[in-house]
ROTIBA-55031 format. One record per residue (C-alpha): residue in one letter; chain; x, y, z. Coordinates in pm, whole numbers, plus 50000, padded with zeros to 5 digits. Each point is the difference from the previous one (the first is absolute). Layout:
N
SITE rest kette     u     v     w
SITE    A     A     X     Y     Z
...
% end
This chain:
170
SITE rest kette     u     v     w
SITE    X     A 28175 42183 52128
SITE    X     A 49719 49842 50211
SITE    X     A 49625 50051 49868
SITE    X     A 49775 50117 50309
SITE    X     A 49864 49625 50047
SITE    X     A 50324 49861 50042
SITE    X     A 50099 50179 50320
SITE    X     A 49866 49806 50333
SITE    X     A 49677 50111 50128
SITE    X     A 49991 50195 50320
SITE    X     A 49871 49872 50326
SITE    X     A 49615 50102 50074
SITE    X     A 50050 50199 50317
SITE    X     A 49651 49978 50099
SITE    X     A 49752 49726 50088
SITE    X     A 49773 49912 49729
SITE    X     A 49643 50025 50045
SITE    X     A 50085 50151 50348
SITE    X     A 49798 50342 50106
SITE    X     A 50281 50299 50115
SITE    X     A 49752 50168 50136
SITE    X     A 49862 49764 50207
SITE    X     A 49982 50025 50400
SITE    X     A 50303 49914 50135
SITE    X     A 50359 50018 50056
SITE    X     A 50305 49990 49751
SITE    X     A 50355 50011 50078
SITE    X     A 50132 50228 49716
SITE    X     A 50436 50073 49961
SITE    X     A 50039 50285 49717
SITE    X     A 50409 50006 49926
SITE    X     A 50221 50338 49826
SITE    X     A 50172 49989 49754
SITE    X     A 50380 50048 49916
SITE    X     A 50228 50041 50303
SITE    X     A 50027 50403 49959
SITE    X     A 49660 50050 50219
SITE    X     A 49976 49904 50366
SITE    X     A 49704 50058 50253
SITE    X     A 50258 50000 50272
SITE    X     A 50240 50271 50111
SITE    X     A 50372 49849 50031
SITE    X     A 49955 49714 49816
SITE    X     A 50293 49939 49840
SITE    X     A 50370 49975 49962
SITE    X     A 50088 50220 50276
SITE    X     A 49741 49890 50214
SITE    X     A 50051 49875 50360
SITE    X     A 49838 49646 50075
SITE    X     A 49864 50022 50354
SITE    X     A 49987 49638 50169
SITE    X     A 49590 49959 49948
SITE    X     A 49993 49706 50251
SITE    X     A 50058 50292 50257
SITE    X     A 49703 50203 49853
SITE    X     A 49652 49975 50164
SITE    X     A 49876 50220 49723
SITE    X     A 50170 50092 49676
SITE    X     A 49843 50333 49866
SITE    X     A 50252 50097 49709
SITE    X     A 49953 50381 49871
SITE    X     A 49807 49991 49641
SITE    X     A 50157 50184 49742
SITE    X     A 49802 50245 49822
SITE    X     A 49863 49780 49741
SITE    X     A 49911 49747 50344
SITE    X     A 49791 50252 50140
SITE    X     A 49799 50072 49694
SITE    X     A 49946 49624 49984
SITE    X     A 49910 49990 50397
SITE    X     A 49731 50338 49866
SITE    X     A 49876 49776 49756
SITE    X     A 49919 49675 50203
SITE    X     A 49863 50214 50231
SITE    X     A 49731 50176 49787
SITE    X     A 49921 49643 49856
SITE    X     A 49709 49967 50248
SITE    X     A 49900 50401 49888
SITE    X     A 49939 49930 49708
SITE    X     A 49785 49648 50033
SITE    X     A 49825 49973 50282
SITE    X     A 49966 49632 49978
SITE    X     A 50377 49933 50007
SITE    X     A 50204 50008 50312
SITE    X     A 50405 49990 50000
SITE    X     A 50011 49729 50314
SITE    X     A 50380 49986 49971
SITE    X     A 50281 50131 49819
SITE    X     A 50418 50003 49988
SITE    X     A 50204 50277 49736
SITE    X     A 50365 49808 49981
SITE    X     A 50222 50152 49801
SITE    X     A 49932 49838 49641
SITE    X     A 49585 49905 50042
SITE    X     A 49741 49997 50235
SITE    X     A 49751 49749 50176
SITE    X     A 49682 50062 50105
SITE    X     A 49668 49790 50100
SITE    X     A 49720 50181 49842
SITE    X     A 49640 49924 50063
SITE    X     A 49666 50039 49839
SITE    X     A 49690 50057 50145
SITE    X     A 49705 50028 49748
SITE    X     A 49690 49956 50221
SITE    X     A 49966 50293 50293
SITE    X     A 49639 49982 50198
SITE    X     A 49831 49750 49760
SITE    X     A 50032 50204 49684
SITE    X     A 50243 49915 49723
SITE    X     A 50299 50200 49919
SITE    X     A 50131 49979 49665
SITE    X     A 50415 49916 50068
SITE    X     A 50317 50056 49754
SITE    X     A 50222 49741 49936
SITE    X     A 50297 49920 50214
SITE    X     A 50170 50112 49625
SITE    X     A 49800 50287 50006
SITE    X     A 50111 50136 50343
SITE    X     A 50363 49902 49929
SITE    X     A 50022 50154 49696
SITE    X     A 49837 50367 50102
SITE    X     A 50240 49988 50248
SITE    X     A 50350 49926 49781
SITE    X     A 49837 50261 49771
SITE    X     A 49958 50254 50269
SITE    X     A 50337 49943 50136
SITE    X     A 50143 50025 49664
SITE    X     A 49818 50341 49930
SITE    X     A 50138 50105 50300
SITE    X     A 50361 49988 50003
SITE    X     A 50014 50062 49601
SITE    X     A 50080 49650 49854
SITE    X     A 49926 49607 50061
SITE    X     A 50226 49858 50259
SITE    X     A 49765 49683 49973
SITE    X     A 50075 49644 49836
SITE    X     A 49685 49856 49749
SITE    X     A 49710 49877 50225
SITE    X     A 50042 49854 50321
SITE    X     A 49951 49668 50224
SITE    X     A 49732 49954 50203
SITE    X     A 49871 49669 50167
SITE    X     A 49648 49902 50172
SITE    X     A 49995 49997 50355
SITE    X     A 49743 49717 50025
SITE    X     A 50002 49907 50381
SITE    X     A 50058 50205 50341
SITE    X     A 50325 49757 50018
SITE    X     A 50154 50155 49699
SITE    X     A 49895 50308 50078
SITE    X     A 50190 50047 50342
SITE    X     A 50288 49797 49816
SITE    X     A 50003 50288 49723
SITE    X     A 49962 50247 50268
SITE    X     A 50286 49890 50156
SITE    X     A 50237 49966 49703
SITE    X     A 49942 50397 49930
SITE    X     A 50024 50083 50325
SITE    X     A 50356 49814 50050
SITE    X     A 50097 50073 49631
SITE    X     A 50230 50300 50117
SITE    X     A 50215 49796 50233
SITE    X     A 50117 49767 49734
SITE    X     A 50104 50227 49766
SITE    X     A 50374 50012 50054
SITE    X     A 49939 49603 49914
SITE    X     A 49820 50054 49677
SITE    X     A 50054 50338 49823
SITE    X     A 50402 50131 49880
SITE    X     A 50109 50332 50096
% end
């Protein structure tokens, strides 16, 4: 039997030394766990793949536990004032979303939570919601550094839904 030092260390999933609650944009992708749980209604087996190249906009129906999700994102901005939800996609096993910060509102500082922070209130919120934890440990997020990645980002969640009968087994 392994001692706890011999097992690999894990991956840092943050930057070190960076500030997560500084000004400024992060592209953040929080995933579900086990394949019992879907934010998407019909997403399955039985489900019927429309031809998405056809689509101008695809707008699947949340399930229930999708629309307590979509409740959550939206009350992200509620409950900080300095953070703003610029962009965000529920698929049916995690969701994207570009989530900014904005400490400093007419010259006077505002103290701001950690991208961690914000992300974790909400999994906790959803979880308290629908009676159990539908979420995997932490979550991925990456710093949108330039206006360039920012549209790029913007543009992978917003097309995100139309590749989906590429990436994700029913």
């Amino acid at each position: 039997m392994k001692t706890i030092n011999e097992f690999p260390k894990r991956k840092r999933n943050r930057l070190e030394g960076f500030d997560y609650s500084a000004n400024g944009s992060y592209f953040v992708t929080i995933c579900i766990k086990g394949p019992d749980v879907s934010l998407w209604q019909g997403v399955g087996a039985d489900s019927i793949r429309p031809d998405y190249e056809l689509i101008e906009e695809i707008d699947f129906p949340l399930s229930q536990i999708g629309k307590v999700v979509e409740t959550a994102i939206g009350n992200i901005p509620v409950c900080y004032d300095c953070v703003t939800v610029d962009k965000y996609c529920i698929m049916p096993d995690h969701i994207h979303m570009i989530i900014s910060i904005h400490k400093q509102e007419d010259g006077r500082i505002i103290s701001a939570p950690t991208i961690s922070t914000v992300v974790g209130q909400m999994k906790r919120w959803v979880s308290k919601q629908i009676g159990k934890s539908v979420w995997q440990k932490s979550f991925n997020d990456s710093i949108i550094d330039s206006d360039r990645v920012y549209n790029e980002v913007w543009e992978y969640i917003n097309n995100n839904p139309r590749k989906i009968h590429k990436e994700f087994k029913y």
